[in-house]
C-alpha positions as a Markdown table, in Angstrom:
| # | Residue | x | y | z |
|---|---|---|---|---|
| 1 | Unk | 6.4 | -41.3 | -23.6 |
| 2 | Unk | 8.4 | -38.7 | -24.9 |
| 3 | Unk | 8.3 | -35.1 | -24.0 |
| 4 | Unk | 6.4 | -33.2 | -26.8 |
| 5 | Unk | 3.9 | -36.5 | -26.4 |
| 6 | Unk | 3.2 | -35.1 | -22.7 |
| 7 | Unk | 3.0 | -32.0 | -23.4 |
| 8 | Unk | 0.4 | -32.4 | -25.8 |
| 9 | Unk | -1.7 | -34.7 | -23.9 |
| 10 | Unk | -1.2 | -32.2 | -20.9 |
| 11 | Unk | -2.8 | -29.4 | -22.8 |
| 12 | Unk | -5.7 | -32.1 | -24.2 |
| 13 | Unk | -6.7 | -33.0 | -20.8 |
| 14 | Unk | -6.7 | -29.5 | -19.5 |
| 15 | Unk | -8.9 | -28.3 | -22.8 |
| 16 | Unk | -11.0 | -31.2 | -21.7 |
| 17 | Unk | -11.2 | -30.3 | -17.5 |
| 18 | Unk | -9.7 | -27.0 | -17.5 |
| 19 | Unk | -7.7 | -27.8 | -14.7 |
| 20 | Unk | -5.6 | -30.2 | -13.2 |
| 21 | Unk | -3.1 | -31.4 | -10.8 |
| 22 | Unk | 0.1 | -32.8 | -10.5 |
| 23 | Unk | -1.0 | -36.0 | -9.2 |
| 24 | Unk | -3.7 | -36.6 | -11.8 |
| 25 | Unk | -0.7 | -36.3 | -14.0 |
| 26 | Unk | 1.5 | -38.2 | -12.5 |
| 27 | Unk | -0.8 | -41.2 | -12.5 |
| 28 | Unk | -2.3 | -40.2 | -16.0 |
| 29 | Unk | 0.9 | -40.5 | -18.0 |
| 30 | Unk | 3.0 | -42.6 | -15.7 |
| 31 | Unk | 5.7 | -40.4 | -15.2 |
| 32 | Unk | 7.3 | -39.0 | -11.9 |
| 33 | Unk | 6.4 | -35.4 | -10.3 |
| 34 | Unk | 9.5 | -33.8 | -11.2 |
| 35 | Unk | 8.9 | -34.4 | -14.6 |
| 36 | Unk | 5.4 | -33.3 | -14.5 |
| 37 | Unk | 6.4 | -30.2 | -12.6 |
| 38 | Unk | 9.2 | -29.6 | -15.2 |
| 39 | Unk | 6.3 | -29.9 | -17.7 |
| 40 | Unk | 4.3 | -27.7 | -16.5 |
| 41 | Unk | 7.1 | -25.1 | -15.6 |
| 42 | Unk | 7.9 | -25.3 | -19.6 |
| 43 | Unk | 4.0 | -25.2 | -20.7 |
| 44 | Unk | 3.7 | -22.0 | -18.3 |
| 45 | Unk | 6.7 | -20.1 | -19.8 |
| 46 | Unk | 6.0 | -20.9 | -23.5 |
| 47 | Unk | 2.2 | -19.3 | -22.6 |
| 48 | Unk | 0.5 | -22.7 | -23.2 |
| 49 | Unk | -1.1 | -23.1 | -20.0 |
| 50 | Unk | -0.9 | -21.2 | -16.5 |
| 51 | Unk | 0.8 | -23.0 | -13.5 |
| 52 | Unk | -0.7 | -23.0 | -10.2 |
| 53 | Unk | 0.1 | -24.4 | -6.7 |
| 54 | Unk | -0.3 | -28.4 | -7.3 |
| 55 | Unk | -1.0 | -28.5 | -10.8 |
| 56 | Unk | -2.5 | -25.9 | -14.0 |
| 57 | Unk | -5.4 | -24.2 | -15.2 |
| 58 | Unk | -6.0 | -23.5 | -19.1 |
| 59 | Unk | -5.6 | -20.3 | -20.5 |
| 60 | Unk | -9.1 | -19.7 | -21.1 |
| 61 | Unk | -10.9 | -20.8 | -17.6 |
| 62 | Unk | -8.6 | -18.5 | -16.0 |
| 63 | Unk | -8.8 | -15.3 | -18.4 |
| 64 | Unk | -11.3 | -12.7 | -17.5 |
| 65 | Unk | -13.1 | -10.1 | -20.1 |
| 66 | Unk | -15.8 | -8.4 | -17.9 |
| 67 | Unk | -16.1 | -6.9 | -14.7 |
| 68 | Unk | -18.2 | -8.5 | -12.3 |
| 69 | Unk | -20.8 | -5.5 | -10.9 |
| 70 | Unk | -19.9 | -4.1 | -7.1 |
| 71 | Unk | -22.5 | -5.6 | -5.9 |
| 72 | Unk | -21.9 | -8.9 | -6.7 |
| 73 | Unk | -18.2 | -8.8 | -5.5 |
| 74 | Unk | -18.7 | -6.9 | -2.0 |
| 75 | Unk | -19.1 | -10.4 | -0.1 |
| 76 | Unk | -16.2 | -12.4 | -1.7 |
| 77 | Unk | -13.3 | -13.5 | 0.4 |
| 78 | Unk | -14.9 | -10.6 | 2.8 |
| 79 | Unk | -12.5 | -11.7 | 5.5 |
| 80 | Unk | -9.5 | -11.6 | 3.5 |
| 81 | Unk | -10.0 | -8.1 | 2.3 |
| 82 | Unk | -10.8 | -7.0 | 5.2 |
| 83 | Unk | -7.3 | -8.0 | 6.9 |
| 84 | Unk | -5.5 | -6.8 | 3.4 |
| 85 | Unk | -7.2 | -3.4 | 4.0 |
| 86 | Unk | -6.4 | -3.2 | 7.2 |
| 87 | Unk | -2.9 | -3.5 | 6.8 |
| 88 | Unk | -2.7 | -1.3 | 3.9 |
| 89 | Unk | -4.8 | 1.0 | 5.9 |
| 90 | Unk | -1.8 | 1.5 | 8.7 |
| 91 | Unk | 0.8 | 2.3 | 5.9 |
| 92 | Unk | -0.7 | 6.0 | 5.5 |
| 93 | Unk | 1.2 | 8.8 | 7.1 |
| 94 | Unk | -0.2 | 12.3 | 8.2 |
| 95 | Unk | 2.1 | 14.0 | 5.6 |
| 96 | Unk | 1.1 | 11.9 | 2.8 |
| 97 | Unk | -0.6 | 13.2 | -0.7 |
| 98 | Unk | -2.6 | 9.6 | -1.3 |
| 99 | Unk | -4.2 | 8.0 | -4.1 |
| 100 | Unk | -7.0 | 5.1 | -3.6 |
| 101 | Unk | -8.8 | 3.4 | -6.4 |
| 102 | Unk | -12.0 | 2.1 | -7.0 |
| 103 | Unk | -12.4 | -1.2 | -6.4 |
| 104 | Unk | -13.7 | -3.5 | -3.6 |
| 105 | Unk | -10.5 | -4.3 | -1.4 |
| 106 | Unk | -9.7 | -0.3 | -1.4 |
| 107 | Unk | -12.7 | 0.7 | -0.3 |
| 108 | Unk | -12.5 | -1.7 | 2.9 |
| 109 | Unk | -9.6 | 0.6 | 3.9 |
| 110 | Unk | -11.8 | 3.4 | 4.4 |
| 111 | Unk | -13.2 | 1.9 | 7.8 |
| 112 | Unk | -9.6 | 2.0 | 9.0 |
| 113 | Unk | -8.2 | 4.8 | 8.0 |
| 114 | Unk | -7.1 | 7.2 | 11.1 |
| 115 | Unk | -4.6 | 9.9 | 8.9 |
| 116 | Unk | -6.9 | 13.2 | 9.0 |
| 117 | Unk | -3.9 | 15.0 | 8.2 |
| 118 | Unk | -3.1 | 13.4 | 4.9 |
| 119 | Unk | -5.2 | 14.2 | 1.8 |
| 120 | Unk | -6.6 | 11.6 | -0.7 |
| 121 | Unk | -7.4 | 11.3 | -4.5 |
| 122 | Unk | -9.6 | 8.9 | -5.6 |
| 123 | Unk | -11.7 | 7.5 | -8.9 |
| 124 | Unk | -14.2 | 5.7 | -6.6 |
| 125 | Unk | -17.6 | 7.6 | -6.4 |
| 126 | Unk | -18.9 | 5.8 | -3.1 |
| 127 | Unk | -14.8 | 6.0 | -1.5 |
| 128 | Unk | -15.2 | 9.9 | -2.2 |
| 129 | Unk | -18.7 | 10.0 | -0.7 |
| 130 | Unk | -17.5 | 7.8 | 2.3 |
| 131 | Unk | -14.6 | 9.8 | 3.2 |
| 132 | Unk | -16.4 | 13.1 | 3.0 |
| 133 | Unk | -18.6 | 11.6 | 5.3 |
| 134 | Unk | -15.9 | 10.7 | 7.8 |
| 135 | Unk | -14.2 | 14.2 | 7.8 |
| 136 | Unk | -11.0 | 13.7 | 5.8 |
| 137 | Unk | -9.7 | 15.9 | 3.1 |
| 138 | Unk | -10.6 | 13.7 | -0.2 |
| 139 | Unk | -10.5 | 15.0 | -3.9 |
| 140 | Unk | -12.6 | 13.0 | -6.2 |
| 141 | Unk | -11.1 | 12.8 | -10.0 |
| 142 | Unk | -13.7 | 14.3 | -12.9 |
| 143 | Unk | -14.8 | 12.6 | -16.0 |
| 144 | Unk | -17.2 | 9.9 | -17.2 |
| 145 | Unk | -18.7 | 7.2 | -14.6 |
| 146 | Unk | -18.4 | 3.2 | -15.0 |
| 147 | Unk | -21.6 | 1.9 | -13.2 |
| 148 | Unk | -20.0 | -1.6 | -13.0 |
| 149 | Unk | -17.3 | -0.5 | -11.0 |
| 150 | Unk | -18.4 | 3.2 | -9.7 |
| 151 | Unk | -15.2 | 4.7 | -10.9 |
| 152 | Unk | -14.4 | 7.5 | -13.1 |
| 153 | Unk | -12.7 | 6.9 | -16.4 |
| 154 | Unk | -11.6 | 8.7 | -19.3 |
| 155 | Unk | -9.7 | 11.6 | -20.7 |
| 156 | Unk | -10.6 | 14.3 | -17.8 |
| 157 | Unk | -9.6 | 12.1 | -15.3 |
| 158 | Unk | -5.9 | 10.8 | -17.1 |
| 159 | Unk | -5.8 | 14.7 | -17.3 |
| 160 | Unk | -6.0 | 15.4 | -13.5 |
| 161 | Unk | -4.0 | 12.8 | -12.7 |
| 162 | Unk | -1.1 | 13.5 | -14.8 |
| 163 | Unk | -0.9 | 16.7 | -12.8 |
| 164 | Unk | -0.5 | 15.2 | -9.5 |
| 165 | Unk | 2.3 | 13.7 | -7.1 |
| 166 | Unk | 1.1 | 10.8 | -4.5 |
| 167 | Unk | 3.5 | 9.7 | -2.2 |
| 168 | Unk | 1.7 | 6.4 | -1.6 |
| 169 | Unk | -1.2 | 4.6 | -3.5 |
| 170 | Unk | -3.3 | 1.7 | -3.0 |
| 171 | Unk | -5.1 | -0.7 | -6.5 |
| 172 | Unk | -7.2 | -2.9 | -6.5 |
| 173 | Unk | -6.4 | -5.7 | -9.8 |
| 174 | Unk | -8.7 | -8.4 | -11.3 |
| 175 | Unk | -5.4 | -10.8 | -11.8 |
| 176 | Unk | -1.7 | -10.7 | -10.9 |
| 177 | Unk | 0.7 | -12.6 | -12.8 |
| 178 | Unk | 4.3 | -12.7 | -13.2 |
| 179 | Unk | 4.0 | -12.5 | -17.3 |
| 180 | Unk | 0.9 | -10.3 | -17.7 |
| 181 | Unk | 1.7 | -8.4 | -14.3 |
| 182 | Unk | -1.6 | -6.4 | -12.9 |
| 183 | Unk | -4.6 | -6.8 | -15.3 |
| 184 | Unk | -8.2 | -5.5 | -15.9 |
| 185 | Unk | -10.7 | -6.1 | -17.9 |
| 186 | Unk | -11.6 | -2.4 | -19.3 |
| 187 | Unk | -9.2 | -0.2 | -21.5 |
| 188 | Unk | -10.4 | 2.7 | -19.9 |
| 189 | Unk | -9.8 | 1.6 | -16.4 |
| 190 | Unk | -6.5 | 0.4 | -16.8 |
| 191 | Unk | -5.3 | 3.6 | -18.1 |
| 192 | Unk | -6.4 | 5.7 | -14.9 |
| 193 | Unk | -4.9 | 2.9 | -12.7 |
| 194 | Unk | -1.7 | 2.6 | -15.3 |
| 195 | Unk | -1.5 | 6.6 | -15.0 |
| 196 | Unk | -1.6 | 7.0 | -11.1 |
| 197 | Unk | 0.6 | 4.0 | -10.6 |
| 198 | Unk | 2.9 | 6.4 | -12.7 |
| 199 | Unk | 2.5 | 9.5 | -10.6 |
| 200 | Unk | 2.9 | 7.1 | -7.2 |
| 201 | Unk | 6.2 | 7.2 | -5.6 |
| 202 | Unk | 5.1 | 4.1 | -2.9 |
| 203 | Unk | 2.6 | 1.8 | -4.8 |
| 204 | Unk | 0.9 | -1.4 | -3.6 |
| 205 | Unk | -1.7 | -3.5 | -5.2 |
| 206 | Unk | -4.4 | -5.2 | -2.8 |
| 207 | Unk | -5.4 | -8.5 | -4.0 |
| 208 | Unk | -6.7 | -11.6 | -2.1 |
| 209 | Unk | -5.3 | -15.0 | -3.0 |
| 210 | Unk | -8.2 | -16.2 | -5.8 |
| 211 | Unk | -6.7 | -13.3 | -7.8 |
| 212 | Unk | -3.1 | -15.1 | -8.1 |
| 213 | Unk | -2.6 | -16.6 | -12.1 |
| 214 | Unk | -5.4 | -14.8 | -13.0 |
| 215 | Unk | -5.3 | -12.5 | -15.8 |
| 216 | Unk | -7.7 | -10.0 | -17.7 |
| 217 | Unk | -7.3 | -8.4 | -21.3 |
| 218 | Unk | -5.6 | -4.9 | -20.7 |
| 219 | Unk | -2.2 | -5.0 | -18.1 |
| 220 | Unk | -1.7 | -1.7 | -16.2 |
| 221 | Unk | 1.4 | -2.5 | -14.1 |
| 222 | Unk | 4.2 | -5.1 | -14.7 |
| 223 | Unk | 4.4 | -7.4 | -12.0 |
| 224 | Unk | 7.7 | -5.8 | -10.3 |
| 225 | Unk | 6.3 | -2.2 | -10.7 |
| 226 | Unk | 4.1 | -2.7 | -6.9 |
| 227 | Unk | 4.1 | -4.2 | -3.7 |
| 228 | Unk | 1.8 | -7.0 | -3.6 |
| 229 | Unk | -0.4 | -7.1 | -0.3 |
| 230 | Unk | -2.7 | -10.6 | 0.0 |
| 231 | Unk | -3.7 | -13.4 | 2.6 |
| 232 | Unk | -1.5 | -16.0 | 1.1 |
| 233 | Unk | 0.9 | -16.8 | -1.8 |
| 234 | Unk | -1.3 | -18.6 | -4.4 |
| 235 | Unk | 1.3 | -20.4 | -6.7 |
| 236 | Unk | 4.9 | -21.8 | -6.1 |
| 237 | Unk | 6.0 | -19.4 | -8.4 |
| 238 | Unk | 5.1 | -16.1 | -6.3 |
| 239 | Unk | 7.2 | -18.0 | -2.5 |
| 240 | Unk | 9.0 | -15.3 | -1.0 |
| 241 | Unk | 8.7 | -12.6 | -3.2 |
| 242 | Unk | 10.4 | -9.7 | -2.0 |
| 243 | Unk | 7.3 | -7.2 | -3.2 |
| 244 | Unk | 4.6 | -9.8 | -1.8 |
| 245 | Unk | 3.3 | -9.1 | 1.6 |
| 246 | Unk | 0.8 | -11.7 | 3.2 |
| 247 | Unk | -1.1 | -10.8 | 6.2 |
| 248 | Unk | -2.0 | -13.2 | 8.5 |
């Protein structure tokens, strides 16, 4: 078979599944791993399909347009967050001038953060209402509320933030990819996380591994522009990664 006969049968039986692995291809066009993998690695660059560990996923089962509400995220890969948080958690110094987003994975760092000495921004209504609670020194950004996500959006918030300096910051992303970078699903959003990345001198994005070759409609961080902090590598293409970070 030759090789544009592959690729288009690759990308029929993935419109068809969705996914696939490299062994269902192997034995599906008769033709050797390292030619599959090749495949794939050529697909994946020319933004035909995305390549994961083992095999690929379509474009579409793997592109995300909404956020999914708080409430319905809280309890996914719980464990994993937690560790992530954790870690992230113990990277705050008492001199530092922190920011923290909204978002799931960040708020699990509230639990273990000891730096009373440091003071923290944040668009996350319940982080702000949390850390208040817990005696630290937390500024919560103004402007218009996203229920989905509790965080505060929009012009009065890009304002504040353009005015301020963090040493260190912490996002939370809906998808990483090496192409697309850091994505999320709302405009509005990934300007107040694009903007603080900005005005962050040490930056790191907390994603579990399900968020790996993921990607959502706006980008607010090229891939390189943060360290990565996650439970595992999800993908050949993200192995040792000098701005990944897994915690075991």
């Amino acid at each position: 078979m030759l090789t544009e006969q592959r690729f288009e049968e690759i990308i029929k039986l993935l419109e068809e599944k969705g996914t696939i692995t490299v062994q269902e291809l192997k034995e599906k066009l008769h033709a050797s791993e390292s030619t599959i993998r090749r495949d794939l690695t050529t697909l994946h660059d020319s933004g035909r399909l995305i390549k994961v560990f083992g095999g690929a996923v379509a474009l579409h089962s793997r592109m995300h347009t909404k956020d999914v509400q708080v409430s319905d995220r809280t309890g996914i890969h719980k464990e994993e967050k937690i560790r992530i948080a954790r870690y992230a958690a113990s990277l705050i110094r008492p001199d530092d001038f922190v920011y923290l987003d909204a978002g799931t994975t960040t708020g699990y760092m509230i639990d273990y953060l000891e730096e009373k000495q440091a003071v923290y921004v944040t668009n996350g209504v319940s982080h702000a209402k949390r850390m208040a609670a817990l005696g630290f020194q937390v500024i919560l950004l103004g402007g218009e509320l996203k229920s989905s996500t509790e965080a505060v959006i929009g012009s009065t918030a890009l304002l504040m933030l353009q005015k301020y300096h963090f040493t260190i910051g912490f996002w939370g992303t809906n998808g990483v990819n090496q192409k697309s970078g850091f994505t999320t699903p709302d405009h509005d959003e990934a300007m107040v996380k694009q903007v603080s990345m900005e005005q962050t001198e040490k930056r790191y994005v907390l994603c579990d591994h399900d968020k790996f070759n993921q990607v959502s409609t706006v980008t607010f961080g090229s891939f390189l522009s943060a360290v990565v902090i996650t439970d595992k590598e999800d993908g050949e293409e993200f192995h040792n990664l000098k701005n990944i970070i897994v915690v075991k």
